[in-house]
C-alpha positions as CSV (number, residue, x, y, z in Angstrom):
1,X,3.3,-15.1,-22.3
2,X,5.2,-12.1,-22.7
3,X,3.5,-11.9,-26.9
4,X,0.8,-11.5,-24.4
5,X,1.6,-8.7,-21.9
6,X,2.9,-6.9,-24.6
7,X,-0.9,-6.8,-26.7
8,X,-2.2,-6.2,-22.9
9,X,-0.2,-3.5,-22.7
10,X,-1.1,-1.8,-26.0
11,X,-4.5,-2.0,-26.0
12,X,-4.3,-0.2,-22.3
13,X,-2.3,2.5,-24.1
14,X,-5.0,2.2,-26.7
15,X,-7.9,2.6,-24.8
16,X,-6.1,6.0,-22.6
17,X,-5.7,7.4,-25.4
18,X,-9.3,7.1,-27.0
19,X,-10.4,8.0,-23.6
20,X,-8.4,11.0,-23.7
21,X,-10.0,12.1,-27.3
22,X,-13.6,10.9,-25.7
23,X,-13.1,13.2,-22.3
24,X,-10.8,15.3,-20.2
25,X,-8.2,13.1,-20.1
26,X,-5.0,14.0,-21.0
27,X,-2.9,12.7,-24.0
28,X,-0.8,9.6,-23.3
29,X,2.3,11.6,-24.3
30,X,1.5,13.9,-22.2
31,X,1.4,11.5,-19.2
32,X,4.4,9.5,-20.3
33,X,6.6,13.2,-20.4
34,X,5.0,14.2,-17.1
35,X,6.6,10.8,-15.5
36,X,9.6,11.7,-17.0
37,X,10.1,14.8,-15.6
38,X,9.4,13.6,-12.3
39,X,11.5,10.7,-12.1
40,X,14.5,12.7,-13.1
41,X,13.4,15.8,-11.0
42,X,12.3,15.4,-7.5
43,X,11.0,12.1,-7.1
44,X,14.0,10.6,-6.4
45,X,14.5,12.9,-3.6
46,X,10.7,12.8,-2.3
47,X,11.6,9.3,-1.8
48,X,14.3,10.0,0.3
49,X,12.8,12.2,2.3
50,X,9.8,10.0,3.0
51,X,12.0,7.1,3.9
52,X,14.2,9.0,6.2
53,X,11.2,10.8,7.9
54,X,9.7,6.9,8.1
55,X,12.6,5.5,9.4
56,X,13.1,7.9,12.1
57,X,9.5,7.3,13.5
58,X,10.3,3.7,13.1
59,X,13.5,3.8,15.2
60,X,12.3,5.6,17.8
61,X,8.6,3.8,18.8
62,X,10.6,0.9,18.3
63,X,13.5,1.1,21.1
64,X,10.6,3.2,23.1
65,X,8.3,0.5,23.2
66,X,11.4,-2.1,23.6
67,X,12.3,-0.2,26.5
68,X,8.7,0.4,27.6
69,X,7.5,-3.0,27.1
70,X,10.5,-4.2,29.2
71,X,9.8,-2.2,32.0
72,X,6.1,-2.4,31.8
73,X,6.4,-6.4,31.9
74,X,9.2,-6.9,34.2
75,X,7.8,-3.7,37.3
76,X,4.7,-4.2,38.5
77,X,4.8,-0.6,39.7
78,X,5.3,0.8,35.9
79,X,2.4,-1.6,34.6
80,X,0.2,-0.4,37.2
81,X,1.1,3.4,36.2
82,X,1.3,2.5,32.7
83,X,-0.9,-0.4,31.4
84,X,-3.7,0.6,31.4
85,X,-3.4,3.8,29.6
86,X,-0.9,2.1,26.8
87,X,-4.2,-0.1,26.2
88,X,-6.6,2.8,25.7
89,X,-4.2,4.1,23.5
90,X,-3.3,1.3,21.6
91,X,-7.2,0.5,20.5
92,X,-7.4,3.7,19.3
93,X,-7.2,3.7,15.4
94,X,-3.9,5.2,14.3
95,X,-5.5,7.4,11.0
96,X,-7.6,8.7,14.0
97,X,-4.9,10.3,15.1
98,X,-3.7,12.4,12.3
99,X,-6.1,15.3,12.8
100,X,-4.6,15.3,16.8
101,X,-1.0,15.3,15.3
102,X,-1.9,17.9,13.0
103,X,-3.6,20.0,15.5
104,X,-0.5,19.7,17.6
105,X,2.7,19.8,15.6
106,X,1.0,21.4,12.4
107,X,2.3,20.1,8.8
108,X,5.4,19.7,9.8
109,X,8.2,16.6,10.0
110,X,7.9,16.0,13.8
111,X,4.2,15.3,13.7
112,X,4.4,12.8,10.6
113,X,7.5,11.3,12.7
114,X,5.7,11.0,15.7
115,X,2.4,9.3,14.0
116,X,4.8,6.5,13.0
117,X,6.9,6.1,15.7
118,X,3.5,5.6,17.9
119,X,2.5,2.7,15.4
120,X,6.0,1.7,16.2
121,X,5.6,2.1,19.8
122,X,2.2,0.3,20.4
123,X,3.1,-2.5,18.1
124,X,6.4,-3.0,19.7
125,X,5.4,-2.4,23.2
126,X,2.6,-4.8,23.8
127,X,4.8,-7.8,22.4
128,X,7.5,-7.4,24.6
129,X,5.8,-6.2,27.8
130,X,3.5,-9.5,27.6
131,X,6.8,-11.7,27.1
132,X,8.7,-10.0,29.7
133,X,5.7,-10.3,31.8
134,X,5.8,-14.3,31.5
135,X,8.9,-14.6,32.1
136,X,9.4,-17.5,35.4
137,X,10.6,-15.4,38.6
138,X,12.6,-18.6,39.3
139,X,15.1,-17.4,36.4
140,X,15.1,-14.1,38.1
141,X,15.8,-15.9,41.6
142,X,18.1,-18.1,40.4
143,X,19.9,-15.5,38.7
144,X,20.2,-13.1,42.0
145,X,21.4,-16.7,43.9
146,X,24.4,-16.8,41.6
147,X,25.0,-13.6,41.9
148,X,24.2,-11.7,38.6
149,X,24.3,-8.0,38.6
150,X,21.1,-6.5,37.3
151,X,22.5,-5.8,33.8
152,X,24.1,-9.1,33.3
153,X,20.7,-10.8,34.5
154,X,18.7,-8.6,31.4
155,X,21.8,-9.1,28.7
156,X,21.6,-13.0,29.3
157,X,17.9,-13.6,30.3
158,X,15.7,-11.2,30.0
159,X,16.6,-10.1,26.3
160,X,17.1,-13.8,25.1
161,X,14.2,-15.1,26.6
162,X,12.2,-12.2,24.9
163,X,14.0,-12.0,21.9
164,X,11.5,-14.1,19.8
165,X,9.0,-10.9,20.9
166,X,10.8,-8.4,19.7
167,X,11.7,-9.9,16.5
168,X,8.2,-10.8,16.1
169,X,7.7,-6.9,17.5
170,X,10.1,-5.4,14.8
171,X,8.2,-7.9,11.7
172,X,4.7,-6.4,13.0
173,X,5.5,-2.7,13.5
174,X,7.0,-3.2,9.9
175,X,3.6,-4.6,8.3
176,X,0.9,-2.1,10.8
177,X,-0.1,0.1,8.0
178,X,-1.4,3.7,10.0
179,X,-4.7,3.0,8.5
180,X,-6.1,0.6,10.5
């Protein structure tokens, strides 16, 4: 198997470079220096950079739309305000909205950061707002009968009770690609 990668690869190599004698193409060499260069240059660092700036969109649309979704499914007043238009929003193909971003922030880091954090955000957000939402008001009842504060009741009912949703929430704002 690998006798036979090895010929695969060399008549690739091969065929670029009697390409690159038949055309435009550049010299196999050539290629193989550029690559070079660039690993030990700035790629390494353009990597970084993306990462970071991915990461920090990520962080943010996801403990938004945790916080969102939570509110959303457990307030009737904050779905009413705010389902309908998280909806709208979220059938609205995300590589539709890169000219808007960069008609509002420009080229700059903010607007890359805040394309991802809103496929973080909708992903996120309409997981965990329809679990909260199905969550039995007889927990919430029984809860307030034995006397649970409002923060215990969401640290040892809410959040475990939705916490297959926002796992699941975290997995599929990890997979939306921004081209969909």
């Amino acid at each position: 198997m690998l006798f036979r990668s090895g010929i695969g690869i060399l008549l690739f190599a091969a065929s670029l470079e009697l390409l690159s004698w038949a055309g435009n193409l550049p010299h196999l060499l050539s290629v193989v220096r550029a690559l070079h260069g660039l690993l030990i240059t700035s790629l390494p660092h353009d990597i970084a950079v993306s990462f970071a700036r991915w990461f920090s969109g990520w962080a943010l649309g996801v403990i938004l739309g945790l916080a969102t979704g939570l509110l959303t499914g457990r307030k009737s007043s904050a779905a009413f305000g705010l389902e309908g238009l998280f909806m709208i929003w979220r059938a609205v193909p995300f590589v539709s909205l890169v000219p808007l971003s960069i008609r509002i922030f420009g080229l700059s880091e903010v607007g890359k950061i805040a394309l991802v954090a809103w496929v973080a955000f909708a992903t996120t957000w309409i997981l965990v707002h329809h679990a909260a939402k199905a969550l039995p008001r007889t927990l919430l009842w029984r809860a307030e009968s034995l006397g649970a504060s409002k923060l215990r009741w969401i640290a040892r009912i809410l959040l475990p009770y939705c916490s297959s949703a926002i796992y699941s929430a975290w997995r599929a704002s990890l997979d939306r690609k921004s081209t969909r």
